[in-house]
C-alpha positions, 0 to 999 in steps of 0.5 A, a space after each residue: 500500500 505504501 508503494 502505491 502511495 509513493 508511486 502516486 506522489 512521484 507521478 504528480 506535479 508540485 500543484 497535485 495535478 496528475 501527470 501525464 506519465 502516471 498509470 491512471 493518467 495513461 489509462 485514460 489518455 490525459 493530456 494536460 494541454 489538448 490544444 497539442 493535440 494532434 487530431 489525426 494520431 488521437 481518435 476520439 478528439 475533436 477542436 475544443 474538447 477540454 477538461 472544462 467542457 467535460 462532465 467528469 470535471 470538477 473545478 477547484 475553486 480558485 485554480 485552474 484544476 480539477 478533480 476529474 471523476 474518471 480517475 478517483 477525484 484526482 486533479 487535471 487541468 481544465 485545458 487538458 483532454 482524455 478519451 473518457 470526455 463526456 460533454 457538459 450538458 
């Protein structure tokens, strides 16, 4: 359990943003900055998807994160995308 504890930690930004190399990050296809996406190598994305548009997504007041459902309330950024977009109704 500890290990797991550790390796989280390790595979976060200074803010407590996940990053992009962590498993849980990998598994849904994080970016922290869609608009470096390129459309032709990731299926699914399309022009002005982003955290912040998403259903999953939870902004933490006074920041520009998230906590983002798909992956346990960890933090993302509201720029960021993943394959597991949900549009906000």
């Amino acid at each position: 359990m500890l290990a797991l504890a550790a390796s989280r930690a390790s595979a976060a930004e200074p803010s407590g943003e996940i990053a992009e190399n962590d498993p849980d990050a990998v598994r849904i296809g994080y970016r922290r900055d869609a608009s470096q996406i390129d459309k032709r190598t990731t299926p699914g994305y399309a022009d002005g998807q982003t955290c912040m548009s998403c259903m999953l997504f939870n902004r933490k007041s006074g920041t520009s994160l998230g906590a983002c459902e798909a992956i346990n309330h960890r933090l993302v950024t509201e720029g960021g995308w993943c394959k597991v977009y949900v549009p906000a109704m």
